[in-house]
C-alpha positions, -999 to 999 in steps of 0.1 A, spaced: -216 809 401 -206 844 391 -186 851 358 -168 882 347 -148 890 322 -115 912 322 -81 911 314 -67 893 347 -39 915 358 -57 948 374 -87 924 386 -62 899 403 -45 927 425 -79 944 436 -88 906 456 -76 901 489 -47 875 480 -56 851 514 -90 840 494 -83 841 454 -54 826 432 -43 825 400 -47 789 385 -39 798 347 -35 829 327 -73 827 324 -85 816 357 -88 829 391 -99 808 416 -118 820 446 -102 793 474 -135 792 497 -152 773 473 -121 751 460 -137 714 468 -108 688 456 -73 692 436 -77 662 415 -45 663 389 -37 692 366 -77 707 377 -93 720 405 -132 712 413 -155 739 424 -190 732 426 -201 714 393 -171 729 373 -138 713 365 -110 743 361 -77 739 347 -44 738 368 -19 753 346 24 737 358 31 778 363 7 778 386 4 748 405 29 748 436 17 780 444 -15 761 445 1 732 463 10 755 491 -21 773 500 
Protein backbone atom coordinates (compact mmCIF):
# COMPACT_ATOMS: atom_id res chain seq x y z
CA UNK A 1 0.00 0.00 0.00
CA UNK A 2 1.11 3.35 -1.24
CA UNK A 3 1.07 6.54 1.10
CA UNK A 4 1.47 10.16 0.30
CA UNK A 5 1.22 13.01 1.90
CA UNK A 6 -0.43 16.41 0.82
CA UNK A 7 -2.94 18.67 1.73
CA UNK A 8 -6.19 16.82 0.30
CA UNK A 9 -7.94 19.42 -1.80
CA UNK A 10 -5.62 19.92 -5.13
CA UNK A 11 -4.75 15.92 -4.87
CA UNK A 12 -8.51 14.95 -4.58
CA UNK A 13 -9.51 16.83 -7.94
CA UNK A 14 -6.44 15.48 -10.06
CA UNK A 15 -8.20 11.50 -9.44
CA UNK A 16 -10.64 10.40 -11.67
CA UNK A 17 -13.82 10.79 -9.22
CA UNK A 18 -15.51 7.08 -10.55
CA UNK A 19 -12.46 5.21 -8.49
CA UNK A 20 -11.40 7.61 -5.32
CA UNK A 21 -13.56 9.27 -2.46
CA UNK A 22 -13.21 11.26 0.19
CA UNK A 23 -13.95 9.32 3.50
CA UNK A 24 -12.68 12.13 6.11
CA UNK A 25 -10.77 15.35 5.88
CA UNK A 26 -7.73 13.09 5.94
CA UNK A 27 -8.57 10.13 3.94
CA UNK A 28 -9.02 9.34 0.43
CA UNK A 29 -10.11 6.15 -0.41
CA UNK A 30 -9.25 4.46 -3.66
CA UNK A 31 -12.79 2.28 -4.14
CA UNK A 32 -11.03 -0.72 -6.14
CA UNK A 33 -9.55 -1.89 -3.19
CA UNK A 34 -12.59 -0.98 -0.67
CA UNK A 35 -13.20 -4.75 0.80
CA UNK A 36 -16.25 -4.21 3.51
CA UNK A 37 -18.10 -0.97 5.07
CA UNK A 38 -18.28 -2.27 8.55
CA UNK A 39 -19.84 0.87 10.75
CA UNK A 40 -18.26 4.27 10.88
CA UNK A 41 -14.85 2.46 8.89
CA UNK A 42 -14.11 1.07 5.76
CA UNK A 43 -11.62 -2.12 5.38
CA UNK A 44 -8.98 -2.13 2.73
CA UNK A 45 -6.54 -4.78 2.78
CA UNK A 46 -5.17 -5.08 6.45
CA UNK A 47 -6.14 -1.44 7.36
CA UNK A 48 -9.22 -0.20 9.09
CA UNK A 49 -9.98 3.62 7.81
CA UNK A 50 -12.20 5.95 9.32
CA UNK A 51 -15.74 6.88 8.01
CA UNK A 52 -16.26 10.36 9.04
CA UNK A 53 -20.89 11.32 9.22
CA UNK A 54 -19.80 14.16 6.44
CA UNK A 55 -18.80 11.69 4.45
CA UNK A 56 -20.61 8.72 4.69
CA UNK A 57 -23.84 8.77 2.32
CA UNK A 58 -21.80 9.88 -0.27
CA UNK A 59 -20.10 6.63 0.62
CA UNK A 60 -23.38 4.86 0.99
CA UNK A 61 -24.18 5.62 -2.53
CA UNK A 62 -21.22 4.56 -4.56
Amino acid sequence: MNLLITTSSPFHKSLPAKDFLHVHKSFIINLNQLQAIKGSFVQIRDKQISVSRTYREALLKK
